[in-house]
VOPAGU-2260 file (C-alpha; in pm, 1 decimal, decimal comma):
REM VOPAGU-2260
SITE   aa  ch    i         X         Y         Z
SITE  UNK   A    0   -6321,7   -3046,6     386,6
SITE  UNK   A    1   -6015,0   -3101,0     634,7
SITE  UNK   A    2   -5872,8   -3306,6     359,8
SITE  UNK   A    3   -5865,3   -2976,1     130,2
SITE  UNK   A    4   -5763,2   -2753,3     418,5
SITE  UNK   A    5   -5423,6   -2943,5     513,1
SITE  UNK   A    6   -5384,1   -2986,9     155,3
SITE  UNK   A    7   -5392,0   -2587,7      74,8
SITE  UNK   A    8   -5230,1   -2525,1     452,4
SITE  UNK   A    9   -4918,8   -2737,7     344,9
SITE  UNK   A   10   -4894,8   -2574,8      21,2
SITE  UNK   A   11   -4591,0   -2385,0     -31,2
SITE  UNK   A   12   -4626,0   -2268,0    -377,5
SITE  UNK   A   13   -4870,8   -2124,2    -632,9
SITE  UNK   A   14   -4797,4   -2496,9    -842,4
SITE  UNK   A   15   -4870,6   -2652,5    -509,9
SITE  UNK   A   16   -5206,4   -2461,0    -491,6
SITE  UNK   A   17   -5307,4   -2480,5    -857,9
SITE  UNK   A   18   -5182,7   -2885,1    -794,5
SITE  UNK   A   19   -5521,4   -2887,7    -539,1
SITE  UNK   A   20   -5714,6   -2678,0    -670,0
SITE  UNK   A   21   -5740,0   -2842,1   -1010,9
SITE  UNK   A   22   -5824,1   -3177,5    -902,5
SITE  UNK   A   23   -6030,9   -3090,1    -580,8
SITE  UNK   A   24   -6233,6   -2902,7    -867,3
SITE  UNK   A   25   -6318,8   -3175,9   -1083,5
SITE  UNK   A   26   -6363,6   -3382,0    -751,1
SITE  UNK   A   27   -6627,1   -3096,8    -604,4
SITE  UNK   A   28   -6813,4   -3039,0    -944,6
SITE  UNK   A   29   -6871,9   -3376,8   -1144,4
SITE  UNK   A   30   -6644,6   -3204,9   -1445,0
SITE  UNK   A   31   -6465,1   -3320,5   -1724,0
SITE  UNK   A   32   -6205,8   -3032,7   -1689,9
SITE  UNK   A   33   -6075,4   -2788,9   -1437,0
SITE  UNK   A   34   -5867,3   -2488,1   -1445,2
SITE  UNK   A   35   -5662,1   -2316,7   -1194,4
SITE  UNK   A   36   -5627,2   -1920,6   -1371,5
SITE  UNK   A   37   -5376,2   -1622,7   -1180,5
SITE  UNK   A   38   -5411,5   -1274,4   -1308,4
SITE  UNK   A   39   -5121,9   -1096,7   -1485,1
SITE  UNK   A   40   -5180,8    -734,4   -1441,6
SITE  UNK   A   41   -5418,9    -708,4   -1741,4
SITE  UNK   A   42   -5382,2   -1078,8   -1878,0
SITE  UNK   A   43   -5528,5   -1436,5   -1781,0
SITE  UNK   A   44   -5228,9   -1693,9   -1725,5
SITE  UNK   A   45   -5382,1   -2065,9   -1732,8
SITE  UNK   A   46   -5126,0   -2210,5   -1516,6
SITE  UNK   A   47   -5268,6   -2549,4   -1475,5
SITE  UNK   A   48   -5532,7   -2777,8   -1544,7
SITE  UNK   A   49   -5661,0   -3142,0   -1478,4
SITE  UNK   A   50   -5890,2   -3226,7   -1818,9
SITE  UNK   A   51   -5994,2   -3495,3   -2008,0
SITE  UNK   A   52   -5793,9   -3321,7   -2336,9
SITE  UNK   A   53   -5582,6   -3050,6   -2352,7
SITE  UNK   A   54   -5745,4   -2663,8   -2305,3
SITE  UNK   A   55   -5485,4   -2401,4   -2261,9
SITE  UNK   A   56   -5261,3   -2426,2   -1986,3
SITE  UNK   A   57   -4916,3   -2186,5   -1992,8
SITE  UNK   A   58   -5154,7   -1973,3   -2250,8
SITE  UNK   A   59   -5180,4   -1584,1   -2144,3
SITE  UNK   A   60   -5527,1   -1440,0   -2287,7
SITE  UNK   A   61   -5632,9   -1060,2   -2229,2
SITE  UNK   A   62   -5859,0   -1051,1   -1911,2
SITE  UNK   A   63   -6096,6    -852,9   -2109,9
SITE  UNK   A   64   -6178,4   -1136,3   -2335,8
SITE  UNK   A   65   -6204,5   -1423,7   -2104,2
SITE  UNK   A   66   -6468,4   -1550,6   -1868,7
SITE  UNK   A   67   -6126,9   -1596,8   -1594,1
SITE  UNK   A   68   -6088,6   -1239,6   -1650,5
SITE  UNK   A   69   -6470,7   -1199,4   -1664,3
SITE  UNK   A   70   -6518,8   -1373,6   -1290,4
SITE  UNK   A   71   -6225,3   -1164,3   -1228,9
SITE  UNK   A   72   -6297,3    -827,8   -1298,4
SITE  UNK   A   73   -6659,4    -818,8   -1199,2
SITE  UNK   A   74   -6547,4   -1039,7    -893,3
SITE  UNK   A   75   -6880,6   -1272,8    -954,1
SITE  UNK   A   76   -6924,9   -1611,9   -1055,1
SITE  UNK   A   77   -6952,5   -1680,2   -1434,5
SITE  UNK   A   78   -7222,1   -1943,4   -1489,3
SITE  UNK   A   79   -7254,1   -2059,1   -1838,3
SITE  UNK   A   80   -7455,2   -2358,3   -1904,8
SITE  UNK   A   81   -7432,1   -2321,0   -2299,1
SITE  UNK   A   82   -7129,7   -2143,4   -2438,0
SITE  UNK   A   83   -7282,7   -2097,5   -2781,7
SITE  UNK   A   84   -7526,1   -1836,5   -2678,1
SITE  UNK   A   85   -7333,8   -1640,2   -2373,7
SITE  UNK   A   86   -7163,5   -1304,5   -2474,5
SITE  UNK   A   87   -6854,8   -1346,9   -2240,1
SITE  UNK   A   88   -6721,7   -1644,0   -2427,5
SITE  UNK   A   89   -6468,9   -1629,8   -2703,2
SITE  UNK   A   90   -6593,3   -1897,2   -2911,1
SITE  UNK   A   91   -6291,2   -1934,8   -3127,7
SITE  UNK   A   92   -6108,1   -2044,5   -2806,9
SITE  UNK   A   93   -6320,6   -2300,1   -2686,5
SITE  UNK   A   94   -6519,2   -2417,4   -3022,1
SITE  UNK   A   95   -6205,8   -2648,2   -3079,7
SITE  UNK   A   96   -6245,5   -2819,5   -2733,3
SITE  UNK   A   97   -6461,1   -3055,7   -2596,1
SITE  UNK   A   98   -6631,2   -2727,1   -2309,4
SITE  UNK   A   99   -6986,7   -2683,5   -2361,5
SITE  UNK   A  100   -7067,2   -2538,9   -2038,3
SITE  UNK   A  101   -6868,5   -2389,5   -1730,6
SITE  UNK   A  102   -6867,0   -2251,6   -1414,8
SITE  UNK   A  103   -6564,8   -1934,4   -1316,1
SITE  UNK   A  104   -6501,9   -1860,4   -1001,7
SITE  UNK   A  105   -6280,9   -1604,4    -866,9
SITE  UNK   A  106   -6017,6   -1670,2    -621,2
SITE  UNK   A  107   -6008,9   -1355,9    -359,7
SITE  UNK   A  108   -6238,6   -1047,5    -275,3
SITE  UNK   A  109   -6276,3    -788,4    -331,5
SITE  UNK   A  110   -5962,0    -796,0    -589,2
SITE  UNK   A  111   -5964,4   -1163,6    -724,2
SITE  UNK   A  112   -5619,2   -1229,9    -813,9
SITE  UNK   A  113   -5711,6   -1638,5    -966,9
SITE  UNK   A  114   -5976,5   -1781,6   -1098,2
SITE  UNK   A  115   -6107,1   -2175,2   -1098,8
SITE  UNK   A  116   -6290,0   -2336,6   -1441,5
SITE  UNK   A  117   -6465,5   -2610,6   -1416,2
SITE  UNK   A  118   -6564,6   -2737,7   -1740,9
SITE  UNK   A  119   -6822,3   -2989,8   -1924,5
SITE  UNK   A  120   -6844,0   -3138,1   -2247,8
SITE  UNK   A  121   -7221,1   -3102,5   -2269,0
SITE  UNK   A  122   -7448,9   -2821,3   -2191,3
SITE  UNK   A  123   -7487,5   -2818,3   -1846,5
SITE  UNK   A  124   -7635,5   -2629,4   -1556,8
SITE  UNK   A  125   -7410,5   -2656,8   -1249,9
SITE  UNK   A  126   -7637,9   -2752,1    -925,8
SITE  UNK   A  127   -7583,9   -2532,6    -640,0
SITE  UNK   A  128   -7427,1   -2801,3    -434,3
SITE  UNK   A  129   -7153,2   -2784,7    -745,7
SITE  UNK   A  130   -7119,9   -2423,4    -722,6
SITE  UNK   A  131   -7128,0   -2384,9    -358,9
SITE  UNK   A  132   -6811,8   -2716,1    -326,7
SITE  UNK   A  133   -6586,0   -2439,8    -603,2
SITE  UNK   A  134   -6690,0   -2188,0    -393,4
SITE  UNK   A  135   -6572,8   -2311,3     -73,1
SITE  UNK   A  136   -6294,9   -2428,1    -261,8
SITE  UNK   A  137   -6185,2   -2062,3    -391,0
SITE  UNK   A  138   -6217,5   -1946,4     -18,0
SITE  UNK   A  139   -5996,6   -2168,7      63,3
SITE  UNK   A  140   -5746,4   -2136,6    -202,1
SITE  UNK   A  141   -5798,0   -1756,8    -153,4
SITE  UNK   A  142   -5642,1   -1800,9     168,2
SITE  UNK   A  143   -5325,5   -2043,3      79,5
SITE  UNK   A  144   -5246,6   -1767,3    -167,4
SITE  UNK   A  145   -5231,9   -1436,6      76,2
SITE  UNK   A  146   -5056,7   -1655,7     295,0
SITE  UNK   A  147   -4795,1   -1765,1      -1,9
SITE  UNK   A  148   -4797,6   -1461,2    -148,3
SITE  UNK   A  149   -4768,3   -1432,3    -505,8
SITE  UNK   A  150   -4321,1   -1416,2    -559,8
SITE  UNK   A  151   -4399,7   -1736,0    -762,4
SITE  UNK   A  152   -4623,8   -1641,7    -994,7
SITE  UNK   A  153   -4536,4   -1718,7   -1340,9
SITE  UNK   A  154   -4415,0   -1348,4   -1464,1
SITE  UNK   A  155   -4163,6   -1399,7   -1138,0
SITE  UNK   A  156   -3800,1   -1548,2   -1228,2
SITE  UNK   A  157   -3832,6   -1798,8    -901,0
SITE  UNK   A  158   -4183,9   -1955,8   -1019,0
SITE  UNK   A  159   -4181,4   -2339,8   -1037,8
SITE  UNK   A  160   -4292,6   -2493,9   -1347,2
SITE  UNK   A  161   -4371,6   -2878,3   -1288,5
């Protein structure tokens, strides 16, 4: 844990936080994939992402037809331990992956402005112990980003694209 909070406390960025969050994510949950999600007004930006194959990172999606904008909008986690039978998944976006199951879990409250994935290639029910490490994780990361502030965000002319 103090690991994760110098890591977020020295961040300087949005990459810098997305940077941690992605791989702290796949550290906290067991996953094959992880996502680090900022909202765009009324889109879903996947600005980075630490996977086993490629998902859809610097790919803007509607937040009304994601599960990132999903978490984000109702401000609740989005547990989905089979994507093939849950309503909030677009299964034209993930059918070509390797995600089977996820977890979404908004970054902020009561407004979320990010989201974190973290994905698996089977079905999969997330323990609580897996929910409750990207939980404390999007507390933290909640946190590096007031403090940050969002200038860099990818719609901004200064954001850093590594």
């Amino acid at each position: 844990m103090t690991d994760l909070m110098a890591d977020l406390d020295a961040a300087e960025t949005l990459a810098e936080v997305g940077d941690v969050v992605r791989h702290e994510a796949r550290r906290r949950s067991g996953a094959q994939g992880a996502t680090f999600v900022l909202r765009e007004h009324d889109r879903c930006f996947y600005a980075d992402e630490d996977s086993i194959a490629p998902l859809w990172k610097g790919q803007r999606f509607p937040i009304t037809s994601c599960v990132s904008g999903w978490a984000m909008l109702h401000d609740e986690i989005a547990i989905v331990p089979d994507i093939a039978v849950d309503e909030r998944i677009p299964l034209e976006a993930y059918t070509p992956t390797f995600v089977r199951s996820l977890v979404m879990v908004p970054i902020g409250s009561p407004t979320p402005v990010a989201a974190i994935g973290a994905y698996w290639s089977r079905r999969y029910h997330a323990s609580p112990d897996e929910i409750d490490g990207l939980q404390t994780l999007a507390d933290h990361a909640a946190k590096a980003i007031h403090r940050i502030g969002l200038d860099d965000a990818p719609w901004a002319p200064t954001f850093s694209k590594h």
